[in-house]
C-alpha positions in Angstrom: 0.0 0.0 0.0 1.3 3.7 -0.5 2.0 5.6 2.1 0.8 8.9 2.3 1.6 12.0 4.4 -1.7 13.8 6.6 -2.2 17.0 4.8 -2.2 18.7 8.5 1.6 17.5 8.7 2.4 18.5 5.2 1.3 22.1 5.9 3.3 22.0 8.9 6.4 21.5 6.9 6.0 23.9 4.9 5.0 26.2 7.3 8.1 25.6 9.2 11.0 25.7 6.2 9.4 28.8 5.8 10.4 30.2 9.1 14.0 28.3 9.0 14.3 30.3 5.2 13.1 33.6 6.8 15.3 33.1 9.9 18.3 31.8 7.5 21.1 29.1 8.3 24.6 28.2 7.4 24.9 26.2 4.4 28.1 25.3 4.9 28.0 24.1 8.3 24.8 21.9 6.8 26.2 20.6 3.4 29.1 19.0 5.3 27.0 17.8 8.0 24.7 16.2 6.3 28.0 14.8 3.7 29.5 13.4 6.9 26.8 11.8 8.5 25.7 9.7 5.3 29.6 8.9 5.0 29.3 7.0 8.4 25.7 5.8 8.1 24.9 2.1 7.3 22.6 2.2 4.3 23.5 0.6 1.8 21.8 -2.8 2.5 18.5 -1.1 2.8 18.9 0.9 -0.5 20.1 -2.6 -2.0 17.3 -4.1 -1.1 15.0 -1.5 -2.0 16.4 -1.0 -5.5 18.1 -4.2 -6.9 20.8 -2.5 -7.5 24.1 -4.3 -6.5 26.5 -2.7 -3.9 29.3 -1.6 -6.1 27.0 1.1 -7.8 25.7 2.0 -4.4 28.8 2.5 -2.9 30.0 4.6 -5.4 26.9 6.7 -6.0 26.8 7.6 -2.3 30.6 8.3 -2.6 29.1 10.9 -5.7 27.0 12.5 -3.3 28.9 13.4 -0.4 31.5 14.5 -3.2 28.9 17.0 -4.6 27.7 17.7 -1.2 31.1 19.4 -0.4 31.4 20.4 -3.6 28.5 23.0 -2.8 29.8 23.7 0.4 32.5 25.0 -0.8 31.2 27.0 -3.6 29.5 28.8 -1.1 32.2 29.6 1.2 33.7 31.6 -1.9 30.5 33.7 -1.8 30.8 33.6 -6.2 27.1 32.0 -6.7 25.5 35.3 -5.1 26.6 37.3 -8.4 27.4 40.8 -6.4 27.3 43.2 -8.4 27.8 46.8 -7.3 27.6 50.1 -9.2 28.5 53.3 -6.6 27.0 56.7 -7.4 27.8 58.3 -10.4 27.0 62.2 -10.9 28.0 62.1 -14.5 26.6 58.9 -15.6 26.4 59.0 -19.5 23.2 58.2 -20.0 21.9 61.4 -19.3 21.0 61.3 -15.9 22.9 60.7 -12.6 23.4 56.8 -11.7 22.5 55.6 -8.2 23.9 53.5 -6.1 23.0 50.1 -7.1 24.2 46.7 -5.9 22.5 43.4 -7.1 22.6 40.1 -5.0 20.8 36.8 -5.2 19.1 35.4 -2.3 17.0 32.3 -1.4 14.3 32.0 -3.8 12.4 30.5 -0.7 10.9 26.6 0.5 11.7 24.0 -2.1 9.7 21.0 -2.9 12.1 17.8 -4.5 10.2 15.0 -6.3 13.6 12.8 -6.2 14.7 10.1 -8.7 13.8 6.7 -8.6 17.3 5.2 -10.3 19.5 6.9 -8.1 18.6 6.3 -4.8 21.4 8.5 -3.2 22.5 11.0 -5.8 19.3 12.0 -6.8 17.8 10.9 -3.6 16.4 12.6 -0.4 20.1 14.4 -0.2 20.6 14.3 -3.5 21.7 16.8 -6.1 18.4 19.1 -5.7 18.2 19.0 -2.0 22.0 20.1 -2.2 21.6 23.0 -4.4 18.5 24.2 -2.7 20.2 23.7 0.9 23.0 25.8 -0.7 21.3 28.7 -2.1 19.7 28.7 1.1 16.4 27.1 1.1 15.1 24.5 3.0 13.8 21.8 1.4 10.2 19.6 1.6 11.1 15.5 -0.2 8.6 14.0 -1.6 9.5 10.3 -1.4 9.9 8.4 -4.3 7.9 5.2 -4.0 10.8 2.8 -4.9 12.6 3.1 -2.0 10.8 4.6 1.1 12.6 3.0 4.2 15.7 4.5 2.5 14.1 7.9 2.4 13.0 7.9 5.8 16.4 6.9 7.3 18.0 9.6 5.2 15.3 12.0 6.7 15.3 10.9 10.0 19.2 11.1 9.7 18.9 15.0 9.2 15.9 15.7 11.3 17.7 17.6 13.7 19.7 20.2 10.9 15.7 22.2 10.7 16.2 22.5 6.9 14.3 19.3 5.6 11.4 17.1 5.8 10.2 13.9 4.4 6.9 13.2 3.3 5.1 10.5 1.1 2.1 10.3 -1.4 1.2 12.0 -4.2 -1.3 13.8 -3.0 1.1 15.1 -0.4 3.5 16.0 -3.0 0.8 17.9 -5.1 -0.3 20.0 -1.2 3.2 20.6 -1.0 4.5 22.0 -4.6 0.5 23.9 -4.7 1.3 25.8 -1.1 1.7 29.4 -1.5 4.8 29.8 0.5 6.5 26.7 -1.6 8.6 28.9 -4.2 10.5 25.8 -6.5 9.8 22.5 -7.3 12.5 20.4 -8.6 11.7 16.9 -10.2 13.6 13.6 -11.8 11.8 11.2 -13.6 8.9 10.5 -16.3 7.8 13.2 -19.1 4.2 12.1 -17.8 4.6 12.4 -14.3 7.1 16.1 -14.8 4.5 17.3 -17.3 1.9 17.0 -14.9 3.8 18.6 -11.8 4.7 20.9 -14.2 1.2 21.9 -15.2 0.2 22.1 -11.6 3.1 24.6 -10.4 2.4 26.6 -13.7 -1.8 26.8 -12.7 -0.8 28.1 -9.2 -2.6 31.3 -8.1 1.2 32.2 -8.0 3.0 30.4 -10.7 6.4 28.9 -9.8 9.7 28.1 -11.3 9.6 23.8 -11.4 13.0 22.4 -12.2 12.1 19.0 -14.2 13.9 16.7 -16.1 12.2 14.3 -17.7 14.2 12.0 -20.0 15.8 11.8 -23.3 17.2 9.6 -25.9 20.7 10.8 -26.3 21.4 9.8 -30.0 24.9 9.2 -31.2 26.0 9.9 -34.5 28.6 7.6 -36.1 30.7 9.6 -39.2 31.7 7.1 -41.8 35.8 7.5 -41.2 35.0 6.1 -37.4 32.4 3.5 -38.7 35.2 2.2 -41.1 38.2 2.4 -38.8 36.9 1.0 -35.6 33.4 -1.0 -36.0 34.1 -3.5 -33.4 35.2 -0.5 -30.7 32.1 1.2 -31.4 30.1 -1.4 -30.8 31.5 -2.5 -28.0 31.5 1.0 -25.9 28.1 1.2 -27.2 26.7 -2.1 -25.8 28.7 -1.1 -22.6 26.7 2.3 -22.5 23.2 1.4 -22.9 23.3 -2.0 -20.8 25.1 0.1 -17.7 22.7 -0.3 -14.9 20.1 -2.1 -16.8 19.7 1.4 -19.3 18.1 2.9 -16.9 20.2 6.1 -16.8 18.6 9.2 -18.0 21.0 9.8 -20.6 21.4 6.1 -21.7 22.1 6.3 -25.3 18.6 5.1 -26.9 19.7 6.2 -30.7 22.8 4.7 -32.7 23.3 6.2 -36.6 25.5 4.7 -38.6 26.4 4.6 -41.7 24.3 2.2 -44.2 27.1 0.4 -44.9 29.1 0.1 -41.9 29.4 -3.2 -39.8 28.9 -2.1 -36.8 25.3 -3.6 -36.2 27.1 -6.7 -37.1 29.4 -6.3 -34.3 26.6 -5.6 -32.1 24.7 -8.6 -33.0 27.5 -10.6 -32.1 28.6 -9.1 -28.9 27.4 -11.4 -25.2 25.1 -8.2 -24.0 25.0 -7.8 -20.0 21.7 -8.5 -18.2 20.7 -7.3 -14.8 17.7 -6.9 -13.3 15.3 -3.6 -13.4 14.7 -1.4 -10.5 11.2 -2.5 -9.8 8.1 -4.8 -11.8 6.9 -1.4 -12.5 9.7 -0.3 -14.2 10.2 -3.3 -15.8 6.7 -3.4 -17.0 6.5 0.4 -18.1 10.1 -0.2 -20.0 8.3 -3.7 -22.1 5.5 -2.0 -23.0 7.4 1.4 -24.4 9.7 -1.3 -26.8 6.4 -3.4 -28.0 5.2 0.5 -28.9 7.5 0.8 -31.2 6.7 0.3 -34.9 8.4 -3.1 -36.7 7.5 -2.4 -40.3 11.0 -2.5 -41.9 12.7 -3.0 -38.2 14.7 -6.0 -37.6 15.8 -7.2 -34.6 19.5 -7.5 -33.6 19.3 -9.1 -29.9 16.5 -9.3 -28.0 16.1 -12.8 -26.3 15.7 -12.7 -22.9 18.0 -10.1 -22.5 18.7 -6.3 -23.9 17.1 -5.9 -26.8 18.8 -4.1 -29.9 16.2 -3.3 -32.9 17.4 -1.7 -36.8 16.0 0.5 -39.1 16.5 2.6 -41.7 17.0 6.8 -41.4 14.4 7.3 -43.7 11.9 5.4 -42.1 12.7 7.2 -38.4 12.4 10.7 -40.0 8.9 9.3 -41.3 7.5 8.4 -38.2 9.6 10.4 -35.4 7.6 10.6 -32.9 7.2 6.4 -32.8 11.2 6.0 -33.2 12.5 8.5 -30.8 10.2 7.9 -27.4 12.7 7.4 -24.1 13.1 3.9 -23.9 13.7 3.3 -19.8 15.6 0.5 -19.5 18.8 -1.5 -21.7 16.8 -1.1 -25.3 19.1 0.3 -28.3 18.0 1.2 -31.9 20.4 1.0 -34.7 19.4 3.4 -37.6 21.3 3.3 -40.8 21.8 6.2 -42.9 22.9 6.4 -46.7 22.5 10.0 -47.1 24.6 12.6 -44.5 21.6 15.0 -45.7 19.7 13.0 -43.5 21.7 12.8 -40.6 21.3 16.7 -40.8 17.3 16.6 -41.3 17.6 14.3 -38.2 19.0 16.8 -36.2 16.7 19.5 -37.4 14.1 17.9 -36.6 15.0 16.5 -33.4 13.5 17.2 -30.4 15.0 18.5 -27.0 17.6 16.0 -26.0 20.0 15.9 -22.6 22.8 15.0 -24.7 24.0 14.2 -28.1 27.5 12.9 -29.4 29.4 12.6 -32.5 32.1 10.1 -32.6 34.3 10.6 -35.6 38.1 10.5 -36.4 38.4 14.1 -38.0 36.5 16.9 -38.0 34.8 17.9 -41.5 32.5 20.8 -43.0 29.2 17.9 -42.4 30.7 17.5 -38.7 30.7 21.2 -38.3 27.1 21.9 -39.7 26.1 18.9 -37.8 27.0 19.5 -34.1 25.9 23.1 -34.9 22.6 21.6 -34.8 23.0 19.4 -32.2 24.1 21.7 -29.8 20.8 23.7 -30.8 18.9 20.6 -29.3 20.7 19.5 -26.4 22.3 20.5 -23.6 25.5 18.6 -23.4 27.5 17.7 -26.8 30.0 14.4 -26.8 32.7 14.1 -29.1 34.2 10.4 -29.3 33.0 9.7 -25.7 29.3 8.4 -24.1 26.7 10.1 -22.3 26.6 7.9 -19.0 28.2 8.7 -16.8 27.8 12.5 -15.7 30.8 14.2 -14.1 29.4 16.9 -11.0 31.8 19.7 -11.9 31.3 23.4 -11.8 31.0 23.4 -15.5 29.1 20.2 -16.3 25.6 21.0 -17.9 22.6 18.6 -17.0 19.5 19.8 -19.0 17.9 20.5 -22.5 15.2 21.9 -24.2 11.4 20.6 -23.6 11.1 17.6 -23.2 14.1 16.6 -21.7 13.5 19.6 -19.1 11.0 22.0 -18.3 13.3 25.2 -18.0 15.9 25.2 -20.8 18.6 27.5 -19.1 19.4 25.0 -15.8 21.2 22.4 -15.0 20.3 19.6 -12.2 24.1 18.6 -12.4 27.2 20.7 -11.2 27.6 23.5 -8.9 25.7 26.1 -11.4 22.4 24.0 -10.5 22.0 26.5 -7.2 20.9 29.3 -9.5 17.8 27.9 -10.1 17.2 28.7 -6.2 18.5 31.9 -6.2 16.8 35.2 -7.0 17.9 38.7 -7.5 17.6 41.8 -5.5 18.9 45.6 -5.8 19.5 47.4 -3.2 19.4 50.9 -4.2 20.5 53.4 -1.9 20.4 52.1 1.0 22.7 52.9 3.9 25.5 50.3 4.5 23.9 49.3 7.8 20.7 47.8 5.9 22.5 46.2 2.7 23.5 42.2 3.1 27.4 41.8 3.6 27.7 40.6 0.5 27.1 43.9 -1.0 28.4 46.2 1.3 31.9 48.0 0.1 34.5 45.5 2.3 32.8 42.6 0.6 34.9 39.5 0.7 33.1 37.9 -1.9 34.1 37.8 -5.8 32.0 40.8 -7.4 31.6 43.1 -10.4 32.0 47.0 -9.0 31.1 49.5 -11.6 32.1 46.9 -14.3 35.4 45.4 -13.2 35.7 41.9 -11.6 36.8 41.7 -8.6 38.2 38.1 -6.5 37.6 39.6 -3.2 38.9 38.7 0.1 38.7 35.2 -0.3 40.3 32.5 -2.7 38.4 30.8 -5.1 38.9 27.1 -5.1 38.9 26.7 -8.6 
């Protein structure tokens, strides 16, 4: 039976990570915390259990999210996420008129509402990646439960009870009170285009609309040139088959599209190769991801692998880019389609056409005037861009990029992935003049934080880690 949080209590914490974001807290202090105490907690047997998913990956995927943790923590202690920006009285200001004094900050956008992932139990989990940015921006944070794994959720919560800056509730109906509160200001979501869509709709149909952070799957094709196809069949097929089998394909930016050239042997290679099995997060997942390959269409499809394992399907370009919309639905789970091209004008109509994606990749030997006009195009549709390497496996730097256009996300300018994902929980203010008793730290003229003062950048008092 789903469990499901009393509205009463869901109110209540609401109510009271408003009051922690009014009253504010030290971010550092509770990245680290939290990072510590989920280094020397015992949960990996009950997310193991939970999940299916063998201890290795869990291991390291909690090691990914203490890392990112700290990671955050120490972005803030550098002050350089609040963009201070400061522009002091000007008398002669050339636009006509004298320039006040002017200085620009972000600050907590307020209470955040996660709808965590269901394939990552830790990284994108009750202290996931969403919880982290929003706890570093500032903002407390309400976690709706994902139904896969709710001991694991509750242990996590209970964990942090006594930080003040998050709560743990279950149900979707409690997760619809909570992102429909008024004093809720973000959602953030991992998952389905069904289920995102729908949150979506709901935080858009507020009273008071809000910002929702979703990202809600992609199919990450992979272009194959013809110098690569010839030189190296057997390596591509082989880092292929080890990309969309990892985990059981059930990574968000699982590679779901292979184009080669018509001509090439790599499907060969693929036919040939012993494909990994493993088993699916759930019998729901497992259910959803059978019924999405029976979907798709099998007039003019053949069948590479499929028995009682992975499952590998071919086709031709042309037929895709007359029925796209069949041929380029996410795929959850270890499910590959091979799609042979004869024509690179194609391959670029492809692209054109192609909806928003999380990633795409080229893998080719040398770069070419077709290469150039195609990633042009890809980059236009995604929101990371590979060149001779995969998509899984998503690195939490201060540069990486984690979104797309609709559908892959709901807000094409953010990233769920890598320190610049606090921005989405961040909102700006000017002060304008206001006495230097009255303006944040941050603003005021001995700032210690990196800032731009009437134009020029400026490292402040304190040394940037990176």
């Amino acid at each position: 039976m789903t469990r499901e949080t009393p509205l009463q209590d869901v109110h209540q914490a609401v109510e009271a990570a408003d009051r922690t974001c009014w009253a504010g807290f030290d971010p550092v202090t509770v990245l680290t915390t939290i990072a510590d105490r989920l280094d020397d907690a015992d949960l990996i047997g009950v997310a193991q259990r939970e999940t299916r998913l063998p201890p290795a990956r869990l291991r390291g995927e909690l090691t990914r999210t203490t890392f990112q943790l700290r990671l955050f923590a120490e972005l803030v202690e550098t002050g350089a996420h609040l963009g201070v920006r400061i522009d002091h009285a000007d008398p002669d200001w050339p636009m006509g008129a004298p320039r006040p004094d002017l200085r620009r900050v972000l600050q907590p956008i307020g209470p955040v509402v996660v709808f965590p992932a269901g394939n990552f139990p830790f990284a994108f989990g009750v202290a996931g990646g969403d919880t982290a940015s929003a706890l570093a921006a500032g903002c407390p944070v309400v976690v709706k439960a994902h139904p896969g794994h709710p001991e694991l959720s509750d242990l996590t919560g209970e964990l942090l009870r006594d930080l003040g800056v998050l709560t743990v509730i279950h149900g979707e109906e409690a997760g619809r009170a909570a992102l429909t509160h008024p004093l809720v200001k973000a959602g953030a979501f991992t998952g389905s285009l069904r289920g995102g869509r729908a949150l979506f709709d709901l935080a858009a149909a507020r009273p008071e609309p809000i910002p929702f952070y979703g990202e809600l799957g992609s199919v990450n094709p992979v272009v194959v040139a013809r110098d690569a196809a010839a030189n190296r069949p057997r390596r591509i097929a082989e880092e292929a088959a080890a990309s969309f089998t990892l985990g059981a394909g059930q990574f968000c930016t699982k590679p779901g599209l292979l184009l080669v050239p018509q001509d090439s042997t790599i499907p060969q290679e693929l036919a040939a190769l012993d494909l990994p099995t493993a088993p699916m997060l759930s019998r729901r997942v497992e259910d959803a991801y059978r019924g999405a390959v029976a979907a798709i269409p099998r007039d003019g499809v053949a069948e590479l692998a499929g028995a009682d394992g992975p499952v590998v399907l071919m086709t031709e370009l042309r037929r895709v880019l007359a029925d796209l919309e069949a041929f380029t639905r996410e795929c959850f789970g270890p499910f590959l389609l091979v799609v042979t091209y004869a024509d690179d004008a194609d391959v670029v109509e492809f692209a054109r056409r192609l909806e928003g994606q999380l990633t795409a990749t080229v893998i080719a030997d040398q770069p070419s005037d077709w290469i150039t006009h195609l990633t042009r195009l890809l980059a236009r549709r995604c929101g990371r861009l590979l060149w001779n390497q995969w998509p899984t496996g998503v690195s939490v730097t201060h540069a990486q990029h984690h979104g797309g256009p609709y559908p892959a996300t709901t807000a094409v300018a953010s990233t769920s992935v890598g320190t610049a994902a606090v921005e989405r929980f961040l909102r700006p203010v000017a002060y304008q003049n206001f006495p230097p008793a009255l303006l944040p730290a941050a603003v005021r003229d001995d700032t210690r934080v990196p800032a731009l003062v009437n134009g020029r950048l400026t490292e402040g008092a304190l040394t940037m880690r990176w």
